[in-house]
C-alpha positions as CSV (number, residue, x, y, z in Angstrom):
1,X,-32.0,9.3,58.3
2,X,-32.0,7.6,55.1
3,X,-29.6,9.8,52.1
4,X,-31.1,8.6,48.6
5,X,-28.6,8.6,46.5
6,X,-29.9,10.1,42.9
7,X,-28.3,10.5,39.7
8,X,-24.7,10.1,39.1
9,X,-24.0,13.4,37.2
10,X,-24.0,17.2,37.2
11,X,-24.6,18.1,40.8
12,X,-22.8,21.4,41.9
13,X,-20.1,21.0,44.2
14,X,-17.3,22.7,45.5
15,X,-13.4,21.9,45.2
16,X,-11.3,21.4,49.1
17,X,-9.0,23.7,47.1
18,X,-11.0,26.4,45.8
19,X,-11.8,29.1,48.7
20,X,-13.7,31.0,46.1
21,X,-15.4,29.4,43.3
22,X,-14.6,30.6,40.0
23,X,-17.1,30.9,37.2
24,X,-17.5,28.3,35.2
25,X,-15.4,28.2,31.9
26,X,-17.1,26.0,28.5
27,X,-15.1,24.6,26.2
28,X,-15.9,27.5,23.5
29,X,-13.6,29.7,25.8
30,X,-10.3,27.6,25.4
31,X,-11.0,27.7,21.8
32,X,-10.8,31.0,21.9
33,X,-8.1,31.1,23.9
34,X,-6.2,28.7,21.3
35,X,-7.1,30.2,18.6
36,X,-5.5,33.4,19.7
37,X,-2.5,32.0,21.3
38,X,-1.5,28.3,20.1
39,X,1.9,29.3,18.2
40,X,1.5,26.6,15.9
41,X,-1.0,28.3,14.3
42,X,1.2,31.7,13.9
43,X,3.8,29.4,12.3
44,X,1.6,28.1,9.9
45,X,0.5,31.5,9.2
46,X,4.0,32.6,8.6
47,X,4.6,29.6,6.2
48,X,2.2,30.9,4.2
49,X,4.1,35.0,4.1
50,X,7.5,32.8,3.4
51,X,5.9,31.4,0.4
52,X,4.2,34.3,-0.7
53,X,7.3,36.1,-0.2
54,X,9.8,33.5,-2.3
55,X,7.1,34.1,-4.9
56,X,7.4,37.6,-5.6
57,X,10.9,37.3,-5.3
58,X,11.0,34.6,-8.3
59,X,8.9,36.3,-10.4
60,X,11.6,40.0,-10.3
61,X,13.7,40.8,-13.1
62,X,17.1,40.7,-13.1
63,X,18.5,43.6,-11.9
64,X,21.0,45.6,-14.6
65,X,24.9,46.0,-14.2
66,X,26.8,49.0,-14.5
67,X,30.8,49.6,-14.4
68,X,33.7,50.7,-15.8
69,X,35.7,49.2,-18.6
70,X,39.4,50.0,-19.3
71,X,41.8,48.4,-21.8
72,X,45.2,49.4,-22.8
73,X,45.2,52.0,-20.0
74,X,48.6,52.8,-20.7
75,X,48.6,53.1,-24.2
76,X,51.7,51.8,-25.5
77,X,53.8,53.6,-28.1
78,X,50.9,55.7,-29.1
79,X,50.5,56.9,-25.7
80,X,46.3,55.8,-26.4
81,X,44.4,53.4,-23.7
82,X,40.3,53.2,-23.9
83,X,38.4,54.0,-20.9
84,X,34.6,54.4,-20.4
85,X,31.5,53.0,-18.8
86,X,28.9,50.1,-19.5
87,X,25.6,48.6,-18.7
88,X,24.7,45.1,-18.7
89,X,21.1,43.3,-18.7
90,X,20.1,39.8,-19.2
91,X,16.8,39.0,-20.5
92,X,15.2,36.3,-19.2
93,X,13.6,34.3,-22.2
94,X,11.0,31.6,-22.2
95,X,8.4,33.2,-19.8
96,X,11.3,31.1,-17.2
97,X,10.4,33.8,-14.3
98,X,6.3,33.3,-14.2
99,X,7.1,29.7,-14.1
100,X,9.2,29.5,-11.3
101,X,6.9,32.5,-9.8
102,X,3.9,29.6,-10.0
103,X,5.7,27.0,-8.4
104,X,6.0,29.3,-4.9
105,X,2.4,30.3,-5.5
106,X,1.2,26.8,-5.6
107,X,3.5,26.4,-2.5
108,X,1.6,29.3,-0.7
109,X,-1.9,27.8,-1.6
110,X,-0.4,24.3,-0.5
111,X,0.6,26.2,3.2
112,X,-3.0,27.9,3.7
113,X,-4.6,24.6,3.7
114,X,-2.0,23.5,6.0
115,X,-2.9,26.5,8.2
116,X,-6.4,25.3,8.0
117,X,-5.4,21.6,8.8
118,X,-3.5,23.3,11.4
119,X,-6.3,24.5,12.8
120,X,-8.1,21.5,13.3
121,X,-5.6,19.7,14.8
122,X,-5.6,22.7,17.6
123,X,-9.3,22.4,18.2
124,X,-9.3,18.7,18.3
125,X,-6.5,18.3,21.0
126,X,-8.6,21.1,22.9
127,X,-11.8,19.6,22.4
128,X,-10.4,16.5,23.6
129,X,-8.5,17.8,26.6
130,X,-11.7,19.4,27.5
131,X,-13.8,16.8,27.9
132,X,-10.8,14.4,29.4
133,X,-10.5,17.5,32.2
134,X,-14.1,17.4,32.1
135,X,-14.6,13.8,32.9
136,X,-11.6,14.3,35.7
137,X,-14.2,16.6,37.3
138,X,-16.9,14.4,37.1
139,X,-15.2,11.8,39.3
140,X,-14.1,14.4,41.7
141,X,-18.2,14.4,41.7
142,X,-18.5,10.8,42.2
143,X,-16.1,10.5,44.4
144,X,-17.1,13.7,46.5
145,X,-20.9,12.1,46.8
146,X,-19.4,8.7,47.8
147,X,-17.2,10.9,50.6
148,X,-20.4,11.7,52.1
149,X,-21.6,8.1,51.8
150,X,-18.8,6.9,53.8
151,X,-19.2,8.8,56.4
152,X,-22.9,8.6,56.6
153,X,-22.1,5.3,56.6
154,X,-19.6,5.5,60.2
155,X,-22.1,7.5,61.8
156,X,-24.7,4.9,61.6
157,X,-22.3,2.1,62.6
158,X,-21.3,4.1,65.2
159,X,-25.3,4.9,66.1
160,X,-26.0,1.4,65.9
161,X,-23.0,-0.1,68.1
162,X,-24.4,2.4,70.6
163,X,-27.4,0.2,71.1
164,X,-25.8,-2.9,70.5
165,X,-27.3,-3.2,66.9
166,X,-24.2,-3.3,65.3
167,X,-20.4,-5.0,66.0
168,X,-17.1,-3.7,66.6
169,X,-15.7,-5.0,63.0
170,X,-18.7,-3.2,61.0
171,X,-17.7,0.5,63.1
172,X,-14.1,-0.4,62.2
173,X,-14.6,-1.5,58.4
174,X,-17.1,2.1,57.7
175,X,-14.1,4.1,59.3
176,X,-11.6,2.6,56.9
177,X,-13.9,3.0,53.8
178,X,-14.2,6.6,54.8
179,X,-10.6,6.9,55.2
180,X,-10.3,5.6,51.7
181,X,-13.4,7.8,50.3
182,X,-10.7,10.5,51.9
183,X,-8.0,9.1,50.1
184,X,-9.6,8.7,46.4
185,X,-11.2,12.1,46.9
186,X,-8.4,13.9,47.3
187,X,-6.5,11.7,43.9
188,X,-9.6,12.8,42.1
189,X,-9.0,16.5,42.7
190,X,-5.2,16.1,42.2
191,X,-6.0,14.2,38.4
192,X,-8.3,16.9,37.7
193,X,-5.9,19.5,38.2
194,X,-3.4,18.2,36.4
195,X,-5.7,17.5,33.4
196,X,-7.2,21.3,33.9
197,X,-3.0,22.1,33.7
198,X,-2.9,20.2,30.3
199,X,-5.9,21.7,29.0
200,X,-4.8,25.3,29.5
201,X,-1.3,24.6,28.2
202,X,-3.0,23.5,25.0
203,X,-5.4,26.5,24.6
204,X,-1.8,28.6,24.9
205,X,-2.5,29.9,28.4
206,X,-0.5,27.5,31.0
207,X,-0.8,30.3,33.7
208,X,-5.1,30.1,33.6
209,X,-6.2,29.5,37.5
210,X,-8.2,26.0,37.7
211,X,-11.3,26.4,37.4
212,X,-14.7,24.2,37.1
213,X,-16.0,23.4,33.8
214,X,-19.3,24.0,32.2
215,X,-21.0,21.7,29.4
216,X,-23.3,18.7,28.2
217,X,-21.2,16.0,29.3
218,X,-24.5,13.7,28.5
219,X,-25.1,14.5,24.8
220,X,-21.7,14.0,22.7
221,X,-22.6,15.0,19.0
222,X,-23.6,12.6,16.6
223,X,-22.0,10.7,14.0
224,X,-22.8,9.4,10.7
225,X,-21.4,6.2,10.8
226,X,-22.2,5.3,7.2
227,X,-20.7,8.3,5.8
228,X,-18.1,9.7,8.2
229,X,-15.2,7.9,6.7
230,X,-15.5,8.5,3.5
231,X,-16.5,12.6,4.0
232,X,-12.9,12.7,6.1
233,X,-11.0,10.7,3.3
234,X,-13.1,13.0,0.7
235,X,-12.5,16.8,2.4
236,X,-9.5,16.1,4.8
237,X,-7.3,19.3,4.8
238,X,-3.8,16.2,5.1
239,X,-5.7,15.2,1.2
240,X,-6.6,18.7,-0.1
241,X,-3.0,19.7,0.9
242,X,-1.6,16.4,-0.9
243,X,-3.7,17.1,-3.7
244,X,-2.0,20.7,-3.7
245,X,1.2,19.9,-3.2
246,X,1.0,17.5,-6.7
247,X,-0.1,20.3,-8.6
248,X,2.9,22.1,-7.2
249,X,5.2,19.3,-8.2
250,X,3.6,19.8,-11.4
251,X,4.3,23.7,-11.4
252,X,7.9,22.3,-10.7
253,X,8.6,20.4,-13.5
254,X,7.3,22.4,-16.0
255,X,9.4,25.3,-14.4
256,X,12.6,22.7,-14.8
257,X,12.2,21.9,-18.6
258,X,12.0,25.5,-19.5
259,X,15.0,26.2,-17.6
260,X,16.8,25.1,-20.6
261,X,15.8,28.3,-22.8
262,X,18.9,30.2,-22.5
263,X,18.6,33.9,-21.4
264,X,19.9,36.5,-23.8
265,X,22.4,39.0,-22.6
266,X,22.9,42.5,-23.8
267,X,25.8,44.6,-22.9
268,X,26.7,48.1,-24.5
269,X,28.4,51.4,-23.7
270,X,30.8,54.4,-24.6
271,X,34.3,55.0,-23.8
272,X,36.9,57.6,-24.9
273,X,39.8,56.3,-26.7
274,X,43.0,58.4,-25.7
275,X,44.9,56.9,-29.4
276,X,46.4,59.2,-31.3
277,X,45.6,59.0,-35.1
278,X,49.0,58.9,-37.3
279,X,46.8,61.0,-39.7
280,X,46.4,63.9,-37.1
281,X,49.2,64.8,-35.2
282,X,48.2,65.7,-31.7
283,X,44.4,64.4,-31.8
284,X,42.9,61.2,-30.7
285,X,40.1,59.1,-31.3
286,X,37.9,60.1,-28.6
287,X,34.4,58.9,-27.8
288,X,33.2,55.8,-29.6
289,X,31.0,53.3,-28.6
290,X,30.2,49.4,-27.8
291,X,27.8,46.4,-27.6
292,X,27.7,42.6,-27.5
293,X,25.1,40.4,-27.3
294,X,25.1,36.6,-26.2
295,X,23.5,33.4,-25.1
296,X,24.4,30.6,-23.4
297,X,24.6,27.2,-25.8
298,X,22.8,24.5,-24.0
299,X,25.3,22.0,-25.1
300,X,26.2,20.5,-21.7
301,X,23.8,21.7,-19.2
302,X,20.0,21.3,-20.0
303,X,19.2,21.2,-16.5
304,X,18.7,17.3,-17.0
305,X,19.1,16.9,-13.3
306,X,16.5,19.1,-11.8
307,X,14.4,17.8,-14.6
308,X,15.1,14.4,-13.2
309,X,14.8,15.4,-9.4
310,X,11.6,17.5,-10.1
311,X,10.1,14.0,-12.2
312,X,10.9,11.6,-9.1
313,X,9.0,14.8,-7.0
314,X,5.7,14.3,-9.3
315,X,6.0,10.6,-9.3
316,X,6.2,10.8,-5.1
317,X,3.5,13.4,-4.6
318,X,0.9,11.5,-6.3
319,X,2.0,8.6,-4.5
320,X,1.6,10.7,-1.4
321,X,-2.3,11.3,-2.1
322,X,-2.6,7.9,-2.6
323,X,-0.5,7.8,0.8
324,X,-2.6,9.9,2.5
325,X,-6.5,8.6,1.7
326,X,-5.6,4.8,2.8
327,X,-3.6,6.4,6.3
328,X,-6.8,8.7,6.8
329,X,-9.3,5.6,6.5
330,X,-6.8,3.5,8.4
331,X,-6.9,6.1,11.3
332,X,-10.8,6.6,11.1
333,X,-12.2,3.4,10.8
334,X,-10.9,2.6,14.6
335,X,-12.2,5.8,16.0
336,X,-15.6,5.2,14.5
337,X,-15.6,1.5,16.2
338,X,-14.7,3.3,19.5
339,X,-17.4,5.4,19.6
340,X,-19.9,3.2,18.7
341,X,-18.5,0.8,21.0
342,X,-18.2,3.8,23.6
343,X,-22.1,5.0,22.9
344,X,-23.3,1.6,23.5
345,X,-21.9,1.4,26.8
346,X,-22.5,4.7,27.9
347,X,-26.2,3.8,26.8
348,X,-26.4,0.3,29.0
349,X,-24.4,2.1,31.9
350,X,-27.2,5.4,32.2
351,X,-30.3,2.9,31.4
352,X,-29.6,-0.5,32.8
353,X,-26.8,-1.0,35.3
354,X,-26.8,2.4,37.3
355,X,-30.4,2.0,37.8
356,X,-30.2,-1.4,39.0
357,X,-26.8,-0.6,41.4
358,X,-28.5,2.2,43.2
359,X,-31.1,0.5,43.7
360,X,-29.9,-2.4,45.3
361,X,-27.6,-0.3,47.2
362,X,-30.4,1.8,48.8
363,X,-32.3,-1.9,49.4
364,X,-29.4,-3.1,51.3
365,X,-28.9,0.1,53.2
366,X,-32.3,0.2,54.2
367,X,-31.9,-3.6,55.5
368,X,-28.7,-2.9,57.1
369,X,-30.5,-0.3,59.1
370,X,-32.9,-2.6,60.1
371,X,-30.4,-5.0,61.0
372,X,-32.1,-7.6,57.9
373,X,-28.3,-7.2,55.8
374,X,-25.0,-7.4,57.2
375,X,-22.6,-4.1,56.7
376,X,-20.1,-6.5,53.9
377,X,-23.1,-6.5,51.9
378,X,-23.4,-2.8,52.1
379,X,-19.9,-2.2,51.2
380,X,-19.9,-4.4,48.2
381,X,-23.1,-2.4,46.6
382,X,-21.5,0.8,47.5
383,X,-18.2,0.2,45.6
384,X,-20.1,-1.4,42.7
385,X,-22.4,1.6,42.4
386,X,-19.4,3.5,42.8
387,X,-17.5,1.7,39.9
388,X,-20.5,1.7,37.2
389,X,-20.6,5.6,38.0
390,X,-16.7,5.8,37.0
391,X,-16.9,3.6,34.3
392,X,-20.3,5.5,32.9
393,X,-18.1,8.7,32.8
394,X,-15.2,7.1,31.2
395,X,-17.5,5.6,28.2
396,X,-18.8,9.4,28.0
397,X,-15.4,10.6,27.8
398,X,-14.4,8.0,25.0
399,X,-17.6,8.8,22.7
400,X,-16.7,12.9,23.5
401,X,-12.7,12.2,22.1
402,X,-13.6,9.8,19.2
403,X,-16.5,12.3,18.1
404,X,-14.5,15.0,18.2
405,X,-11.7,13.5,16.3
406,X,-13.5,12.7,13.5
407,X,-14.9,15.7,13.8
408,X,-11.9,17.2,13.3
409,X,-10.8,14.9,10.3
410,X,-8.8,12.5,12.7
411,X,-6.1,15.3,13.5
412,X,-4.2,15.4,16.7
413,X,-1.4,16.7,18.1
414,X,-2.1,20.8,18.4
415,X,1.3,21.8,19.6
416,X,3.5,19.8,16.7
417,X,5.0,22.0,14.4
418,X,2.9,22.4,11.7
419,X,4.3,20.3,8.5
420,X,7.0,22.8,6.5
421,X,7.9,21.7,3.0
């Protein structure tokens, strides 16, 4: 009998290596997952408590020192000496410790958008794995469905050498395309494993059992094509971080020039003087007291170095944003010509050529049947059906990975480090 061959996508079916199929799982659930587990996104979050933590520790006081102070222990002819105890505390001057307090907090609001670019770059590589293991199913669909073909295919040679509709060479040429239906089959499942392994391993859980996949593989989201470009280059997390890390530059050398305020250091304390007066035979001094007070002359060092090195720093972190913008429009503009180019085939594959493929393959099947076709002509409508389905689910999968890249403000790469000052 006849087998119509329908639609290319999102029939159930069920994996030769799944005895028991497991539930579905949507690309919201390795999000998820990520979210919870990718470690990238615990070291950005720590960036941020080491910054936070460097700024409180600028911004303490100095803490005071306390000791003992001798001089002329032994006391020479007088039989004297001077012993006692002092403290010591430095003053920071200049408001020096909220400055270099503000450079770490600019520092700490400079990580927090990197734990939010972070982020991005985490759901972008799962999104995109997703939908790469999600077109990897697909073509364990196609290629399941053309399976079936194949050997529909060997059972009607077969039927019609039987009554001496059909030759030896067409039995012979259906057995070997089902041997290779076998063959492409079983790749299918292997690629879609190994793309299911990649996708867990990026959602932080490499031990997750394969599993099918759930979704609208037919509707990627849509894009903006007039504006997309310019909102990444405008509200990027890589330029609000840039932007940030200037104003920290700027923190920095403002924090450097006031370095040069010297600090003002006070030291006092008692001490019991063991002298004998001349006056008073047998007594001595006894307890007197002590202070100094100092700065240091900035005469040589006016911390004209850091000044320098922290100058350079402003002059390359507003390069940098300049940096950035041109390398985020550089990156986008591409990925917006993909997808459109990727939409537009998608488009002509679903509408036009499918259509027309399955329908002359059924045409020729039905005239093979009826002995009006010969089996070659068969075969070569098959495996271009069979190509236009493949190449329909690749186009999807392009639109899906370019979308959600600029989605996701062009950022990749969700297991790199995140970027650490």
């Amino acid at each position: 009998m006849k087998r119509k061959i329908t639609s290319l996508l999102f029939v159930s079916f069920s994996f030769a290596f799944a005895q028991s199929q497991p539930e579905p799982m949507r690309r919201e659930q390795f999000e998820q997952f990520a979210l919870a587990a990718n470690p990238t996104l615990q070291q950005a979050g720590a960036l941020v408590r080491e910054s936070a933590g460097r700024s409180r520790q600028a911004g303490l006081y100095p803490n005071p020192t306390v000791g003992y102070q001798g001089d002329q222990i032994r006391g020479g002819a007088f039989g004297g000496g001077e012993q006692g105890a002092f403290v010591q505390q430095t003053f920071v001057l200049g408001g020096k410790l909220g400055l270099r307090r503000d450079v770490y907090e600019q520092q700490r609001r400079s990580e927090e958008i990197g734990v939010s670019e972070q982020r991005h770059r985490v759901l972008a590589d799962v999104g995109q794995s997703f939908y790469s293991a999600f077109a990897a199913q697909e073509i364990v669909h196609v290629c399941e469905r053309l399976l079936a073909l194949a050997r529909d295919a060997v059972t009607t040679a077969r039927q019609l050498a039987n009554v001496g509709q059909a030759d030896a060479p067409d039995v012979l040429q259906a057995e070997v395309e089902a041997e290779q239906a076998q063959v492409d089959y079983t790749t299918a499942q292997q690629a879609y494993t190994k793309m299911f392994r990649r996708l867990a391993a990026v959602a932080g859980k490499p031990d997750l059992p394969v599993a099918p996949l759930a979704g609208d593989f037919e509707h990627p989201p849509s894009i903006d094509a007039d504006r997309v470009v310019n909102q990444i280059v405008e509200n990027s997390p890589t330029v609000k971080r840039a932007q940030q890390e200037l104003v920290r530059a700027q923190a920095e050398i403002k924090s450097a020039r006031r370095e040069v305020v010297p600090d003002l250091q006070i030291r006092g304390g008692v001490q019991q003087n063991f002298e004998q007066l001349p006056e008073f035979s047998g007594r001595r001094t006894g307890v007197q007291g002590f202070a100094s007070a100092g700065i240091d002359l900035p005469i040589f060092n006016r911390n004209q170095g850091n000044v320098a090195a922290a100058g350079a720093g402003l002059e390359r972190a507003e390069s940098e944003v300049s940096r950035v913008r041109l390398s985020l429009r550089h990156d986008a503009e591409p990925l917006l010509r993909d997808y459109l180019s990727y939409q537009m085939q998608a488009a002509r594959y679903k509408n036009e050529m499918i259509p027309r493929a399955t329908r002359a393959y059924d045409l020729y099947l039905a005239k093979y049947r009826q002995m009006g076709a010969a089996y070659p002509q068969v075969l070569v409508s098959q495996r271009t059906l069979f190509q236009l389905q493949v190449g329909y689910i690749h186009a999807l999968e392009n639109v899906w990975t370019n979308a959600i890249a600029l989605e996701n403000f062009a950022l990749t790469a969700g297991l790199s480090a995140p970027v650490d000052r």
